[in-house]
C-alpha positions as CSV (number, residue, x, y, z in Angstrom):
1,X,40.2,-23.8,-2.4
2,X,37.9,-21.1,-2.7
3,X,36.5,-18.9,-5.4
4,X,36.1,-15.1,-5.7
5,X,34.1,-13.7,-8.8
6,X,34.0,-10.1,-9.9
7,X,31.9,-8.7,-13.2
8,X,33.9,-6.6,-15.3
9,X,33.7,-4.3,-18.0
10,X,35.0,-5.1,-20.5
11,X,34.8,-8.5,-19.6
12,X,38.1,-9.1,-21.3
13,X,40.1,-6.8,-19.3
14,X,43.3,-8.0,-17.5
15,X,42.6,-8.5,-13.3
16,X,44.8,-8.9,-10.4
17,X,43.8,-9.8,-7.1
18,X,47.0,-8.7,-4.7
19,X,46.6,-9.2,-1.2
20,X,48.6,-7.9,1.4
21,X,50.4,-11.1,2.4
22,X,51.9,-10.3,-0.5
23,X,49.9,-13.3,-2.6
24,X,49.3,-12.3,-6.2
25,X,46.6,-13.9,-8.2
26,X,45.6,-13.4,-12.0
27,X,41.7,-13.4,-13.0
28,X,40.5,-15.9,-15.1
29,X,37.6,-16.2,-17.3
30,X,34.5,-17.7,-15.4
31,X,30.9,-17.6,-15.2
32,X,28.6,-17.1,-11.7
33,X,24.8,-17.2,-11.5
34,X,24.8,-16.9,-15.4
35,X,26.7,-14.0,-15.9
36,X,30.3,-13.5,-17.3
37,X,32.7,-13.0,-15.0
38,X,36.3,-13.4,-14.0
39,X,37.2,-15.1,-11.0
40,X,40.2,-15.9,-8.7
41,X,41.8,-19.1,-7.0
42,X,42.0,-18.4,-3.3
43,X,44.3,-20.4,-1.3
44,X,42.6,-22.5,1.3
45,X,45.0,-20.6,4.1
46,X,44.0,-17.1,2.7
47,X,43.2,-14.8,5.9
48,X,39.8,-13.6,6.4
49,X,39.5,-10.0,6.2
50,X,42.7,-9.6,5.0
51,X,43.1,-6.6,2.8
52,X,43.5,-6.4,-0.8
53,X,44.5,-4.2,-4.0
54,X,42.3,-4.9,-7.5
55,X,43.8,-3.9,-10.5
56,X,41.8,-3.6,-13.7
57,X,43.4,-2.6,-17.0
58,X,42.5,-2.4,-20.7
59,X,43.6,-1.0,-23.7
60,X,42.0,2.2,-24.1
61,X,40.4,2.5,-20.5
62,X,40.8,4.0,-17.3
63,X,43.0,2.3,-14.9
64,X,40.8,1.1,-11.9
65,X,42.8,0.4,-8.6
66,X,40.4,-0.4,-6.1
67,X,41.4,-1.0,-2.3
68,X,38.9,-3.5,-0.2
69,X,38.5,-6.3,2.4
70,X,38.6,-9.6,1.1
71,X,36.1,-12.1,3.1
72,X,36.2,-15.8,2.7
73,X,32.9,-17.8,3.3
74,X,34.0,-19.5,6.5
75,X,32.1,-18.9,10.0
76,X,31.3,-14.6,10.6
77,X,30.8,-14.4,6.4
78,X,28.7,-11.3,6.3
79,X,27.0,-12.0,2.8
80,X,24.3,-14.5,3.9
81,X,22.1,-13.3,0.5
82,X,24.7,-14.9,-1.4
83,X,25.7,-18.7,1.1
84,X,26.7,-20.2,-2.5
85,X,29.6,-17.4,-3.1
86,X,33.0,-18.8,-1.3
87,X,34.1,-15.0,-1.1
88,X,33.0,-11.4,-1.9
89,X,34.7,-7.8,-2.0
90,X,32.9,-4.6,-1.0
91,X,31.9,-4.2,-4.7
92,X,31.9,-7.2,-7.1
93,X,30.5,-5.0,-10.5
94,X,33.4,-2.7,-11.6
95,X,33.4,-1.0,-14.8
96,X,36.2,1.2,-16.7
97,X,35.5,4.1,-18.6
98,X,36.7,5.6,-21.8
99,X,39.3,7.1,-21.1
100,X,38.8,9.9,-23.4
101,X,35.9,10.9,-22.1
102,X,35.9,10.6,-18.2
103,X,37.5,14.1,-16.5
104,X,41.2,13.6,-15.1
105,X,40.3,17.2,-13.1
106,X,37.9,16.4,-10.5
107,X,35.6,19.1,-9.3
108,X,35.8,20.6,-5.2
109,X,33.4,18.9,-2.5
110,X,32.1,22.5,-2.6
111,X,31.9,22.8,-6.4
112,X,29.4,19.5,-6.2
113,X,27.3,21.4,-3.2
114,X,26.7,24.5,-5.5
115,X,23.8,22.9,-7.0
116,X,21.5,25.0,-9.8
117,X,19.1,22.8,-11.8
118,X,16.2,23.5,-13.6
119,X,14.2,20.7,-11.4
120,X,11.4,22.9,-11.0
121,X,10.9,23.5,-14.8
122,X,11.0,25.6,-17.3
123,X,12.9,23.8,-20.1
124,X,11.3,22.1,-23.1
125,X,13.5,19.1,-24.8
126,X,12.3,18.1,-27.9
127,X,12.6,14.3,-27.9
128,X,12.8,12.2,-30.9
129,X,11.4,9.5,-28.5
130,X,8.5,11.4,-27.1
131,X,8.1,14.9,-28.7
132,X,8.2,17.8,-26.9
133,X,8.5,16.9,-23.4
134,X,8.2,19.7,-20.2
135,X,11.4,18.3,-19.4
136,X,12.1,16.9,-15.5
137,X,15.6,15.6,-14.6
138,X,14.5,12.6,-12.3
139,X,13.3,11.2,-16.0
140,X,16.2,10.6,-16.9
141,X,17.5,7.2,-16.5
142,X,13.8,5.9,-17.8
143,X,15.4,7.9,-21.3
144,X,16.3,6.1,-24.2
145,X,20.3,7.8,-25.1
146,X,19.0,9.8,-27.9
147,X,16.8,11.8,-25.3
148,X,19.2,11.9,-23.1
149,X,21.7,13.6,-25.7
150,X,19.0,16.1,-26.5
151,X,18.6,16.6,-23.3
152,X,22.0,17.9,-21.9
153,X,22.4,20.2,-24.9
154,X,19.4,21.6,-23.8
155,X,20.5,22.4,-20.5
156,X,23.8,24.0,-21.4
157,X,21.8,26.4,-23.3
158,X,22.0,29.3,-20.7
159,X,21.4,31.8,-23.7
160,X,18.0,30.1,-23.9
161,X,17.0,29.3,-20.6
162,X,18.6,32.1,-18.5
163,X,21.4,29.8,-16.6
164,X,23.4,26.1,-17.6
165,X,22.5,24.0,-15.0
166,X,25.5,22.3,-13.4
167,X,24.0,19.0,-12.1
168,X,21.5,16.2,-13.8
169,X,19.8,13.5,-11.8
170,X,20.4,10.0,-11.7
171,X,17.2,8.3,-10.1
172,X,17.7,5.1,-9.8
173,X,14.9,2.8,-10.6
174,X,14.0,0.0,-8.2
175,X,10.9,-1.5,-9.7
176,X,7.8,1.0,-9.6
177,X,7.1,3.6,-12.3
178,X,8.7,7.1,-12.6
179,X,5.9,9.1,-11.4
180,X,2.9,7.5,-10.4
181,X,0.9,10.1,-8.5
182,X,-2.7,10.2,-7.5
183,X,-3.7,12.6,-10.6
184,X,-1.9,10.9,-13.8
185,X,-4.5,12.3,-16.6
186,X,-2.3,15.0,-17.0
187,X,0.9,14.2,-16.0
188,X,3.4,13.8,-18.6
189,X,5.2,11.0,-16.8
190,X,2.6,8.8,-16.4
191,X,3.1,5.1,-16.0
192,X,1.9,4.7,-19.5
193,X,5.0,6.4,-21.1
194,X,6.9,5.5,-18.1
195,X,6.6,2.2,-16.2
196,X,8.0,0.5,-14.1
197,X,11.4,0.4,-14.0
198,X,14.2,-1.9,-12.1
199,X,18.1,-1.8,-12.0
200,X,18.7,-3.0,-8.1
201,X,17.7,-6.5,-10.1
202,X,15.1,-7.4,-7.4
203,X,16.9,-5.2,-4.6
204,X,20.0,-7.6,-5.0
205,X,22.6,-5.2,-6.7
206,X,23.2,-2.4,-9.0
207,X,25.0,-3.5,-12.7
208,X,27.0,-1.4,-14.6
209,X,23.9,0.6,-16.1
210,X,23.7,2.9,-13.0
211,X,27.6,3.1,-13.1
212,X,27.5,3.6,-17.3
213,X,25.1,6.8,-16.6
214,X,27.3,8.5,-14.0
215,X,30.2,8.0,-16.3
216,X,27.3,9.6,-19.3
217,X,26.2,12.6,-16.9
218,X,30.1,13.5,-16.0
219,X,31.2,13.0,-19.7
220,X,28.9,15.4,-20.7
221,X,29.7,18.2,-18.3
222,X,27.6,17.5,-15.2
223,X,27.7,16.8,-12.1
224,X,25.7,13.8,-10.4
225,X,22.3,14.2,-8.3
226,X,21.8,10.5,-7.1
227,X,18.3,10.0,-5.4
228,X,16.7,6.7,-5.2
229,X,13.4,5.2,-4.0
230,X,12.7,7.6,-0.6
231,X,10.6,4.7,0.9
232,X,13.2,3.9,3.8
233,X,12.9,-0.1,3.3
234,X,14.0,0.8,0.2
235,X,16.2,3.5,0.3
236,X,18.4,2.0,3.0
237,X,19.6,-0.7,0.6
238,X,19.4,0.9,-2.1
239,X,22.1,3.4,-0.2
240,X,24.7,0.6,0.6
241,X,24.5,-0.9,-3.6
242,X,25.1,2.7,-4.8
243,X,28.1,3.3,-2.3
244,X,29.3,-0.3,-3.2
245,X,29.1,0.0,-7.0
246,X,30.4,3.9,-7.4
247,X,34.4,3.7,-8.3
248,X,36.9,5.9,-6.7
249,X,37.0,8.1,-9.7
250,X,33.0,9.0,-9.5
251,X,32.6,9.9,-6.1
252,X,34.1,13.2,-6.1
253,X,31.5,14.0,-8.8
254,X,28.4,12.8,-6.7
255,X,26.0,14.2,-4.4
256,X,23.9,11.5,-3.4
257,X,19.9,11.5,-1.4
258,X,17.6,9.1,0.5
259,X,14.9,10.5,-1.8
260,X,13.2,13.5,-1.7
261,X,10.8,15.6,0.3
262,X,9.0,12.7,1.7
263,X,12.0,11.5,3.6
264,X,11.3,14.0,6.4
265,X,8.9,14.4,7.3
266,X,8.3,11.3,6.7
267,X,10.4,8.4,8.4
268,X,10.0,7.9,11.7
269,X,12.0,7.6,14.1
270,X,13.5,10.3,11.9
271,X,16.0,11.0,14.7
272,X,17.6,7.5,14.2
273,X,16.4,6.1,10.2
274,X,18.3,9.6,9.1
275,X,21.2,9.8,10.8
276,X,21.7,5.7,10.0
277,X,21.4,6.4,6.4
278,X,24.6,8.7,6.3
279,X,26.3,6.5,8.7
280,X,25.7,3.8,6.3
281,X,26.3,5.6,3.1
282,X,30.1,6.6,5.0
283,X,30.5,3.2,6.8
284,X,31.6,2.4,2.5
285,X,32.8,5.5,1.0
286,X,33.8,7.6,3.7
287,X,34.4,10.8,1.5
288,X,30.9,10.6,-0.3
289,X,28.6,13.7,-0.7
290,X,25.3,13.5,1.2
291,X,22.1,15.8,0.7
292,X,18.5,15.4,2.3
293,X,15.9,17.7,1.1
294,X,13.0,18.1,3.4
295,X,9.0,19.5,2.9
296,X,7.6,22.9,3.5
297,X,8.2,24.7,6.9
298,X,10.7,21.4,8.2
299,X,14.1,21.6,8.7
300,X,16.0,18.1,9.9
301,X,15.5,17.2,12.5
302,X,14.3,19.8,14.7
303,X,16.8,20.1,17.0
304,X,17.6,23.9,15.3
305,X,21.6,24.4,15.5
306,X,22.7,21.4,17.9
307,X,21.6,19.0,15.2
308,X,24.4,20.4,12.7
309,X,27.2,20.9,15.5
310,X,30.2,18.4,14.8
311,X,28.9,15.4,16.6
312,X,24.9,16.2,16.3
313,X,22.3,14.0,14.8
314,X,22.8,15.8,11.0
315,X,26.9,15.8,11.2
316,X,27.1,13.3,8.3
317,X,24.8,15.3,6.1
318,X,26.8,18.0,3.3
319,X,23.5,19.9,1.9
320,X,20.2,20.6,2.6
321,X,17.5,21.4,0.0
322,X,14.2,22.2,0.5
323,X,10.6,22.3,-0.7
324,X,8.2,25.4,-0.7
325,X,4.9,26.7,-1.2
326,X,4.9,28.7,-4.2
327,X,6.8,32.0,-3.4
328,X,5.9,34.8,-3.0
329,X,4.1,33.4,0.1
330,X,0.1,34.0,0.2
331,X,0.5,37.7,2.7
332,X,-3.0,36.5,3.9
333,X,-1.7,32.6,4.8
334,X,0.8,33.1,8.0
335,X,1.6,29.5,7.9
336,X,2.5,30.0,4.1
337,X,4.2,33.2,4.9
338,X,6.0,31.5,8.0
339,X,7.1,28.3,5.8
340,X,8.9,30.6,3.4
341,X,10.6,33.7,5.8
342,X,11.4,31.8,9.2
343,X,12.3,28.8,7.3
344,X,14.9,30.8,4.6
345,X,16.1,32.9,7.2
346,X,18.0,29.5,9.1
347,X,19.0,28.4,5.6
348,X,20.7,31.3,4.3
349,X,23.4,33.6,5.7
350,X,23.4,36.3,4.8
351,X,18.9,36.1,4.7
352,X,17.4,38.8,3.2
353,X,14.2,39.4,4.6
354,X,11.0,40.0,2.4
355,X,10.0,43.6,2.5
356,X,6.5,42.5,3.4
357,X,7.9,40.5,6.4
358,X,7.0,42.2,9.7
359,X,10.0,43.8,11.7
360,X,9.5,41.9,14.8
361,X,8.5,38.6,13.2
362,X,11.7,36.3,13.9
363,X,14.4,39.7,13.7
364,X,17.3,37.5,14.2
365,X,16.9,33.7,13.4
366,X,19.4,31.5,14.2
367,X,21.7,30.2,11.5
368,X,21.4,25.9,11.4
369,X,23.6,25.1,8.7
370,X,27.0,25.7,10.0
371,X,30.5,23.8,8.7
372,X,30.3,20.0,8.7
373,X,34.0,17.9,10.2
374,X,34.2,17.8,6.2
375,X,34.0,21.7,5.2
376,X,31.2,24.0,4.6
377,X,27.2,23.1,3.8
378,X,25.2,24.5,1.6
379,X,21.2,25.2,0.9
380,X,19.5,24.5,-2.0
381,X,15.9,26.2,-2.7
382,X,15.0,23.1,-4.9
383,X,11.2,23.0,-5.6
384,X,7.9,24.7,-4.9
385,X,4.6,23.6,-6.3
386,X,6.7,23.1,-9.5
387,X,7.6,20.7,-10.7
388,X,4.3,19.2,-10.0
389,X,2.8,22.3,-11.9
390,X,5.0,21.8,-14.5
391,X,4.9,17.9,-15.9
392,X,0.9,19.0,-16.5
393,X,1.7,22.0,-18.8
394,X,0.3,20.9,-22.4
395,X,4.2,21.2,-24.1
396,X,3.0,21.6,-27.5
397,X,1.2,25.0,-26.5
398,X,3.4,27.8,-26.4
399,X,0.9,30.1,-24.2
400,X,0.8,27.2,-21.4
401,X,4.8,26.8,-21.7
402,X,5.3,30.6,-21.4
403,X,3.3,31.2,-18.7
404,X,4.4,28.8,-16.6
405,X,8.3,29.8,-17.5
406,X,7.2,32.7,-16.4
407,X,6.1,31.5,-12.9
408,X,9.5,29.6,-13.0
409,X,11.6,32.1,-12.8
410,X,9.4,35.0,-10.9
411,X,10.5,32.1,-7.8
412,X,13.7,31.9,-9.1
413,X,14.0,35.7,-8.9
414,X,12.6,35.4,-5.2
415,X,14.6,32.9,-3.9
416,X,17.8,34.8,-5.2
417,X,16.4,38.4,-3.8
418,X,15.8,36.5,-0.6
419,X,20.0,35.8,-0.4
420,X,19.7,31.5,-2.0
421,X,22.6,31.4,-4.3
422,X,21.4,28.0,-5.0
423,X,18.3,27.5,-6.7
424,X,16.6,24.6,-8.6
C-alpha cells in the first residue's frame, strides 16, 4: 500500500483523489513530517505516472480542481529530497480562497503585460507599523497586513499620485534580508527594520503564505509581479516551487521574474541559464507569464531580433523591462545618451526619438520585441537610479519627498514622450 499526502487549506476540507483508471479515493485526516495533512490509500497495483483529478471543496470556498501526474515511490521516483514520501503530485500545498473575494473574471495575458507601478517611487504610505515609509513594492511580503492594507489604498489613489498602479510585487523571501546593499545608513529597508526573511522553508517548498498573498494582491484589485532571489542557484528552484504551488485560478493573474536587473547581465552562460529558466517555469504551467528585466544599455541576450523569433533563445520570455540611467541622458555622456536612445528605440514601436538625438545616430533601429507563439510582448521602462534614490529620501521631510517626486515623474514624463506606454 502506499501513501500520498497533500496540505490543505482549510485542513478540514473534503478531498478526492480520482485517477484515470477510474479508482476513486476519499482523503483522510493524517499528519506528515509534523504538519496536518490529508492523505490517501494507494493501491499497491496503482500505475506510475498515471494521471489524476484532485478535487477540493468547502463550504464557502472556491472549488479547486487540479489535474496532475501521480508518481509512486518505486524505481525512476523523481523526488529523491523527499525518499520517505511513498508518492507525490506536481504540487502537494493547495489552498482555497474566499470565495467572495477572489475574481471569477480573469484579466487578458495582455492586460497582465501592461504593467505601470510606481517601483521607482514617488508614493508615501503612512504605516502604522513603521510611520511614514518612501514606499517600495518589493517590501511587501516583509509587511505586517495592516501595512499592506494601507498600502494598496495608497496606490489606487491616482488623484494623489498622478496614476493607480495596476500591479504590486510579490518578492518572495528565501532567507536573506529585503535590501541589504553596500550603503544601508540611509536606506529605509535596512536589515534592521527588515531582516532576513524565509518562506521556501530552507529552499524545500513554498506554504500557503506565498499563495495567501497572491490571493491578497488580486483581492484587492492587482495584478501579481512575482520576483524572487535573482542569484541563479536560487532563483532556478525557487522558479519550479512558485510554478508548483500557484493554482489554476492565479496564474492568469501573474507575471512572474528570475529577479531583477542583475539577472543579465549577470548569469553566465546567459545564453543557456535564461532560456532554462522559462523552459522550466513552462515545463509546469505551460500558460504562465514570464518577464526578465535587464541593466542599462543590455538587451537579452544579444542576439538583436533572432533572439525573439518563434524558436530563438528569448521565445519563452512575454515582457521585457528595463533599467536606466536617470533620464534625460547626461548630453555630454555618449555612453549614457546611447543606453537610453539606441536602447528605447528596439524596445518601443513606434520610438520617438529625443529631439537632442543626432539624425544619423541609429536613424532606423531594428525592432526586437516582436509577437511571442503566445501573442504580443511588451516593454516596461521599470527603473532608473530610482528607486535606489528613493528608499534614502528622509520621509518625514516634505522638501526631500517633493523634490524627489518631482524627479519621479520628470522620467515618467520622458519615458512616455519617448513612445513607453509602460512605465514603473
Amino acid at each position: 500500500m502506499f501513501k500520498l499526502c497533500i496540505f490543505q487549506n482549510p485542513i478540514d476540507s473534503k478531498c478526492v483523489l480520482t485517477l484515470d483508471n477510474g479508482t476513486i479515493i476519499n482523503g483522510i485526516p493524517d499528519t506528515y513530517q509534523n504538519r496536518a495533512c490529508q492523505s490517501f490509500p494507494l493501491p499497491d497495483n496503482t500505475p506510475q505516472g498515471n494521471g489524476c483529478s484532485l478535487s477540493i471543496t468547502h463550504v464557502g470556498k472556491v472549488l479547486l480542481l487540479q489535474r496532475s501526474i501521480l508518481y509512486i515511490n518505486k524505481p525512476g521516483f523523481p523526488y529523491p529530497w523527499a525518499p520517505t514520501q511513498t508518492a507525490a503530485l506536481a504540487a502537494d500545498d493547495f489552498y482555497l480562497q474566499n470565495s467572495s473575494n477572489f475574481p471569477d473574471n480573469p484579466p487578458t495575458r495582455l492586460e497582465v503585460l501592461q504593467v505601470n507601478t510606481h517601483f521607482r517611487g514617488g508614493i508615501i504610505v503612512n504605516s502604522p507599523d513603521y510611520g511614514m515609509m518612501p514606499w517600495w513594492d518589493s517590501a511587501l511580503a516583509w509587511c505586517p497586513e495592516s501595512t499592506r492594507t494601507r498600502v494598496y489604498i495608497e496606490c489606487h489613489d491616482s488623484a494623489r499620485n498622478r496614476f493607480a498602479d495596476t500591479h504590486k510585487i510579490l518578492n518572495i523571501p528565501s532567507g536573506q534580508p529585503l535590501y541589504n546593499s553596500g550603503n544601508n545608513s540611509s536606506n529605509y529597508y535596512n536589515p534592521s527594520r527588515f531582516p532576513a526573511l524565509d518562506w521556501t522553508n530552507g529552499m524545500s517548498h513554498l506554504d500557503s503564505r506565498f499563495t495567501d498573498l497572491v490571493d491578497e494582491i488580486v483581492g484587492n484589485g492587482y495584478k501579481v509581479i512575482i520576483t524572487m532571489n535573482e542569484e541563479y542557484a536560487y532563483s532556478i528552484q525557487i522558479i519550479r516551487m512558485v510554478m508548483e504551488v500557484l493554482q489554476p485560478r492565479q496564474v492568469p493573474w501573474c507575471l512572474t521574474m528570475p529577479g531583477y536587473d542583475g539577472v543579465f547581465y549577470g548569469w553566465e552562460p546567459s545564453t543557456t541559464l535564461i532560456p532554462g529558466w522559462a523552459t522550466a517555469a513552462r515545463s509546469i504551467k505551460p500558460n504562465c507569464i514570464l518577464g526578465i528585466e535587464f541593466n542599462p544599455g543590455h538587451i537579452p541576450l544579444g542576439g538583436g531580433p533572432a533572439d525573439y523569433a518563434i524558436g530563438g533563445i528569448m521565445d519563452g520570455f512575454d515582457c521585457i523591462l528595463g533599467e536606466f540611467p536617470t533620464v534625460p541622458p547626461d548630453l555630454t555622456n555618449r555612453d549614457e545618451c546611447d543606453n537610453v536612445w539606441q536602447i528605447l528605440g528596439r524596445c518601443v514601436k513606434p520610438y520617438h526619438r529625443d529631439p537632442n538625438q543626432p539624425a544619423d545616430d541609429d536613424p532606423n533601429p531594428p525592432f526586437y520585441l516582436t509577437p511571442s507563439p503566445r501573442g504580443p510582448r511588451t516593454f516596461v521602462a521599470l527603473e532608473t537610479w530610482n528607486p535606489y534614490n528613493w528608499v534614502r529620501i528622509n520621509p518625514n521631510d516634505i522638501n526631500q519627498v517633493m523634490a524627489a517626486q518631482a524627479q519621479i515623474y520628470s522620467e515618467r514624463d520622458y519615458f512616455a514622450a519617448r513612445g513607453c506606454l509602460y512605465i514603473g
